[in-house]
MIGUZA-296367 format. One record per residue (C-alpha): residue in one letter; x, y, z. Coordinates in pm, whole numbers, padded with zeros to 5 digits, always signed. Example, Ala and Ser with C-alpha at 12.3 -4.5 7.8 and 13.67 -1.06 7.14 Angstrom:
REM MIGUZA-296367
A+01230-00450+00780S+01367-00106+00714
END
This chain:
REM MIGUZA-296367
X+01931-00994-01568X+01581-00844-01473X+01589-00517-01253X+01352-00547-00921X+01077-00354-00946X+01179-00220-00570X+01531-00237-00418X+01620-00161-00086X+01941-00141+00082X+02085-00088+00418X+01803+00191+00463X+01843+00373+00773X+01588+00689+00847X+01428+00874+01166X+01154+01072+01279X+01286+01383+01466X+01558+01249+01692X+01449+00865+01736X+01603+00564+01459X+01331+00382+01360X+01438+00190+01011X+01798+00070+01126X+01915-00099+00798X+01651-00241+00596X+01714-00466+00281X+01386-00611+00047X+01402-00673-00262X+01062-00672-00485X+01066-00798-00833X+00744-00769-01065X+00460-00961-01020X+00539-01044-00663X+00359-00995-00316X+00513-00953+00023X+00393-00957+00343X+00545-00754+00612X+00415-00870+00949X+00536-00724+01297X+00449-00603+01656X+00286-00265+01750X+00564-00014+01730X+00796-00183+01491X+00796+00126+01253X+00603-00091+00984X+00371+00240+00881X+00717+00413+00906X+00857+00192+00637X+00577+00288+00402X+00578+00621+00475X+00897+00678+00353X+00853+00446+00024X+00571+00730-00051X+00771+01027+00058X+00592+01165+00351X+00734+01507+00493X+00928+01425+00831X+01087+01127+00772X+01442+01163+00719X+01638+00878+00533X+01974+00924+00723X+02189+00612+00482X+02088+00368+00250X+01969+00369-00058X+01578+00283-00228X+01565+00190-00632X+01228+00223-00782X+01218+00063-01131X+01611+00107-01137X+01563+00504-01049X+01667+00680-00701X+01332+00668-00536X+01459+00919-00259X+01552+01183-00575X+01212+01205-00639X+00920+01380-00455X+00563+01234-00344X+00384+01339-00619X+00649+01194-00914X+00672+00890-00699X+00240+00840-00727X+00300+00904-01091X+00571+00719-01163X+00285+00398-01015X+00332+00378-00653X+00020+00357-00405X-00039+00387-00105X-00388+00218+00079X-00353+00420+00436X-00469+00246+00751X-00656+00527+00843X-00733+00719+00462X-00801+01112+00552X-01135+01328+00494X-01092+01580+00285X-01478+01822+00305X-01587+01993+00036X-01363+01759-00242X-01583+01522-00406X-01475+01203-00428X-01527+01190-00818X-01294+01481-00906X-01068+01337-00679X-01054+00998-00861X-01059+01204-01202X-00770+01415-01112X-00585+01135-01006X-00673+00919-01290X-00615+01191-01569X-00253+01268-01400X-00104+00936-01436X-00278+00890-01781X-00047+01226-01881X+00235+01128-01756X+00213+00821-01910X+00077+00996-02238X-00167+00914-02302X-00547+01137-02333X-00701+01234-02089X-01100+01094-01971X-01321+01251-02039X-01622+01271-01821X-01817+01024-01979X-01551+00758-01957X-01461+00820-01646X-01820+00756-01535X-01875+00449-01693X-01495+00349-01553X-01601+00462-01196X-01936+00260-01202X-01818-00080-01378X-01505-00043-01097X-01764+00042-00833X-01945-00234-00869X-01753-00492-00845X-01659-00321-00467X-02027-00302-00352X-01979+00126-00424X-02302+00277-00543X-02304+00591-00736X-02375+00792-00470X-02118+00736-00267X-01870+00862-00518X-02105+01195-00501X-01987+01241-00168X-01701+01456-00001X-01384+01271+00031X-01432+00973+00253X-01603+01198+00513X-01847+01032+00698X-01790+00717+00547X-01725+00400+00781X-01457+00215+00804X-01538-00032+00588X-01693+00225+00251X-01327+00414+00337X-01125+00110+00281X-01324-00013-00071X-01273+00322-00211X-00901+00278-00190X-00936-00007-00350X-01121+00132-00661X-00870+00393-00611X-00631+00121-00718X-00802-00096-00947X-00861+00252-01164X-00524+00381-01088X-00365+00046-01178X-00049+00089-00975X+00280-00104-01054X+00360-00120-00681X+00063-00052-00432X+00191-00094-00055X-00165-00207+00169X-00073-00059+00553X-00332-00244+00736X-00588-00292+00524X-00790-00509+00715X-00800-00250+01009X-01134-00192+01145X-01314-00444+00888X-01575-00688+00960X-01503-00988+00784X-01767-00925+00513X-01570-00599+00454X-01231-00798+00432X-01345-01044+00171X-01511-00741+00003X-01154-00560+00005X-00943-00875-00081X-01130-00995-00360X-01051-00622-00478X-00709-00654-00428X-00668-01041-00562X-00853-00894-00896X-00544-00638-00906X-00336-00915-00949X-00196-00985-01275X+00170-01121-01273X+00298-00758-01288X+00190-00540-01016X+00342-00594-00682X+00210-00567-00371X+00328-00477-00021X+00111-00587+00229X+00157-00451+00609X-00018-00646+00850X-00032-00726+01199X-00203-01084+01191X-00215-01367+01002X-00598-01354+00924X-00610-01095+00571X-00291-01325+00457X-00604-01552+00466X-00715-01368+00136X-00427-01185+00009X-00200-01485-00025X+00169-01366-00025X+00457-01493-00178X+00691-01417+00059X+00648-01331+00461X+00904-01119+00642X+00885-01064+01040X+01004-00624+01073X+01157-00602+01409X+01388-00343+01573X+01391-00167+01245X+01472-00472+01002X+01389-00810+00864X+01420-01041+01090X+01345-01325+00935X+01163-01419+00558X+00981-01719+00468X+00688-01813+00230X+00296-01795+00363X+00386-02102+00654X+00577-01822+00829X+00235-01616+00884X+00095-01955+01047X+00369-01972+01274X+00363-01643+01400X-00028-01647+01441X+00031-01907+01688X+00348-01832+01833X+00313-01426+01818X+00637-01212+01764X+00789-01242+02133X+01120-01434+01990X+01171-01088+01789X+01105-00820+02056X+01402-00701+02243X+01358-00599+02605X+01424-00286+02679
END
């Protein structure tokens, strides 16, 4: 029997003093892509945050298997290397950080720990450029300081050549289409479509219906009150699109 890429079960965590996941199951085997749709507030960006291991989250019960290992054992960094992404809905500036020794770093660090040599700066050029291109990325813009000052749009395309040179096994998209036009969204999803292979898995977080237009999932699951609600294939999105999410929103 084949072990899912990503297993979660009966996950339960808070931030400070407030429940937000109240016992989550998934289950992600290779090669697959899921869609996790939901209302403002649902703790969607939550969920991902704690697949990547940010500080102040607490998991309170439950358990998350990464390739058959304790996810939770393992900190941020060992969870990036060990081929889990993260595309942010709002990716940080970082001044005075290039964005090419960024991108090298990251690249060389998950070539080590899968040993094998390290790029040197020659390959990583022509890697960075042949990558670039295909995302509408000049050379320039890799020259640049972290993201800073770029628009929405440039900031979104460079986390996708972040993972198309990264190469992920499981790359979680919060948002993606978030502040894109729609030339920027078919820019980004053809990025992500060429990602996928039959192997890596995908994650995709997502509000509305209209980037499951271009990232076609395999499976759609409504996140409400802290769980899956309800799982179907890409009809699901439809449905929601024009019915919204009020069926799955408690009153309080």
């Amino acid at each position: 029997m084949t072990t899912p890429l990503l297993e979660i079960e009966d996950l339960h965590a808070r931030v400070q003093d407030k429940e937000i996941i109240k016992g989550f199951n998934l289950v992600i085997n290779e090669g697959e892509v899921h869609a996790l749709m939901g209302p403002n507030g649902a703790g969607k960006s939550t969920l991902s945050n704690v697949l990547c291991g940010k500080e102040g989250y607490e998991v309170t019960s439950g358990s998350i298997k990464f390739k058959g290992k304790d996810l939770l054992a393992l900190d941020p960094e060992e969870r990036a290397r060990e081929g889990i992404f993260l595309a942010m809905q709002y990716p940080v500036e970082i001044p005075g950080v290039p964005t090419s020794t960024f991108l090298k770093h990251a690249v060389n660090a998950i070539r080590k720990h899968q040993n094998l040599s390290e790029l040197d700066t020659m390959e990583f050029i022509k890697m960075v450029r042949e990558e670039g291109r295909k995302l509408g990325i000049d050379a320039d813009m890799i020259k640049r300081p972290l993201n800073v000052g770029f628009s929405g749009g440039e900031k979104k395309r460079l986390e996708t050549l972040q993972m198309s040179i990264l190469k992920p096994a499981f790359a979680i998209l919060d948002e993606a289409d978030s502040g894109l036009d729609i030339d920027a969204l078919r820019v980004v999803s053809d990025g992500v479509n060429a990602l996928r292979d039959g192997k890596r898995s995908m994650l995709v977080i997502t509000h509305y219906q209209r980037l499951l237009n271009y990232v076609v999932p395999d499976f759609v699951h409504v996140y409400a009150d802290g769980r899956i609600v309800k799982s179907g294939d890409k009809t699901l999105a439809l449905e929601l699109e024009e019915k919204g999410y009020a069926e799955f929103v408690k009153e309080k």
